[in-house]
C-alpha angles and dihedrals in degrees: 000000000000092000085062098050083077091061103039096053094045087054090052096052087040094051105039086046080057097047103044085045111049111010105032097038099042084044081055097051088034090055124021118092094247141027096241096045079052088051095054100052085041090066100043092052086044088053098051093043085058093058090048079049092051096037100047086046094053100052077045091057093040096042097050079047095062092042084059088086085066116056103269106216127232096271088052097056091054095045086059088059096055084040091054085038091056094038097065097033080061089046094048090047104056094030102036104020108028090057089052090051098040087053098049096242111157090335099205108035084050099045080053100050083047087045094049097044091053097045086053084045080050092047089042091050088045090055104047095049096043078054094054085050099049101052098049119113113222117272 
């Protein structure tokens, strides 16, 4: 049961980051009456998709540490470094880009820079979990 825990939860980081990007933030822009109403939903479901990020990496990091007693193979090692990569581009985003925007600074360099950053959170998800894949055995 344990060996599966590293894929589930890389599936989950890669397909609510998926969701909330590109289904549930286009439908608000797509739907409210105005932009900035639109802006404002778009924060707090990007909020709270950094906490599932944060969340989903951490039981990644702390499962693949207590697999270390075993020996981790190859694809796991490399898993762990898109899982640390995403991990801190979810953490810049919300902490360093998302105030920036909030508060109207620069508004488009700084919706680029988020929009870049959580694309390569979205890479980083996406490999991981394309690593974790690609190293199970058939049932």
């Amino acid at each position: 049961m344990f060996e599966r825990l590293p894929f589930f939860f890389a599936a989950l980081w890669w397909g609510s980051l998926s969701a909330i990007g590109f289904m549930a933030v286009p439908m608000l822009f797509a739907n409210l009456p105005t932009p900035a109403l639109a802006g404002y939903m778009a924060a707090k479901l990007f909020a709270a998709q950094t906490w599932v990020s944060i969340a989903c990496c951490a039981m990644l990091l702390v499962l693949s540490k207590r697999r270390q007693a075993e020996k981790i193979e190859e694809w796991a090692q490399a898993a762990i470094g898109f899982v640390i990569a995403g991990m801190l581009l979810a953490l810049l985003v919300q902490y360093g880009v998302s105030p920036k925007i909030v508060a109207r600074e620069n508004l488009k360099l700084w919706h680029g820079v988020g929009t870049a950053m959580y694309a390569l959170q979205w890479g980083c998800a996406a490999g991981g979990l394309w690593r974790l894949a690609g190293g199970r055995k058939p049932a």
